[in-house]
N, C-alpha and C positions, 0 to 999 in steps of 0.2 A: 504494500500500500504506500502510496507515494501523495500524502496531502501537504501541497505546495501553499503557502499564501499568497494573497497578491503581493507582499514585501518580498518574497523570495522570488516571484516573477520579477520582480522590480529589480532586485539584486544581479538575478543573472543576465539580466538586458544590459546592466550597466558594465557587468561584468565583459559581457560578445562588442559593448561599444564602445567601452574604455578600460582596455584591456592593462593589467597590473595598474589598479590606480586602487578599487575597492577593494580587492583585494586582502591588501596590504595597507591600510589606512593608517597608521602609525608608524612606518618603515624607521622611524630613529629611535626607537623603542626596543630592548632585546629580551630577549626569553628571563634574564632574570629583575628587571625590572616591575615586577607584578603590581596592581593596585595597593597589597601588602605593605611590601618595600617601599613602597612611593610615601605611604599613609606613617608609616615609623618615621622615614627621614624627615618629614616635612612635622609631625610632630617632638620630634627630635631638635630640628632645630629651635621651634617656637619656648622647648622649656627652656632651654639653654640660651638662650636669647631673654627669656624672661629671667635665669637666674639672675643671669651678668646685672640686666637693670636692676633688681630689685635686691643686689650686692647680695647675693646669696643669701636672702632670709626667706627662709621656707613658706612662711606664713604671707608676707606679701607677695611673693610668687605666684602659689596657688590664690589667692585671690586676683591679682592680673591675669592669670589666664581661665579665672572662673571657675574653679575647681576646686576639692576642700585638698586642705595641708597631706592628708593621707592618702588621697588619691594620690598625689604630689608623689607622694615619697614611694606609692606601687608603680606608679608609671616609669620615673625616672628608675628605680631595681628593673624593670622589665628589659627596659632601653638601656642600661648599663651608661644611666648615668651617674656621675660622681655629684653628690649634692653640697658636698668640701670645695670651698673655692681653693683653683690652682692658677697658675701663672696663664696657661691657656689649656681651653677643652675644645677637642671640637667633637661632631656629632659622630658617634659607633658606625663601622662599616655594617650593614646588612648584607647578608646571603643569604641566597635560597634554597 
């Protein structure tokens, strides 16, 4: 049983009319780059960026980025961050 939608007809016309374009919609994107990865680093930077301003106090941190202190302190453990100010940090490599 083969039930097509009219998006998947739509797909494959675009596909016979412009060929490697839909495809491959994101071509600078690679296999380990996943929504995952993307969603850590970019939350990675943001605490880490909130430490810096708010001179590493926990408490005004997590309320800059709206969060309570203990969420603070699970997110940053997950993401392997250091919640000790050092000379510089920067955000944990991901792998997938």
């Amino acid at each position: 049983m083969n039930h097509k939608t009219e998006q998947d007809y739509i797909w494959d016309t675009l596909d016979e009319i412009f060929p490697n374009t839909t495809s491959n919609i994101y071509p600078h994107i690679d296999e380990k780059h996943t929504l995952d990865t993307e969603l850590k680093e970019k939350e990675s930077y943001m605490i880490i960026d909130a430490l810096n301003l708010c001179n590493y106090n926990q408490t005004h941190t997590a309320s800059a980025l709206g969060i309570g202190r203990t969420n603070l302190i699970a997110r940053c453990k997950r993401l392997g961050i250091n919640l000790k100010k050092e000379e510089l940090q920067s955000s944990p490599t991901f792998e997938t």
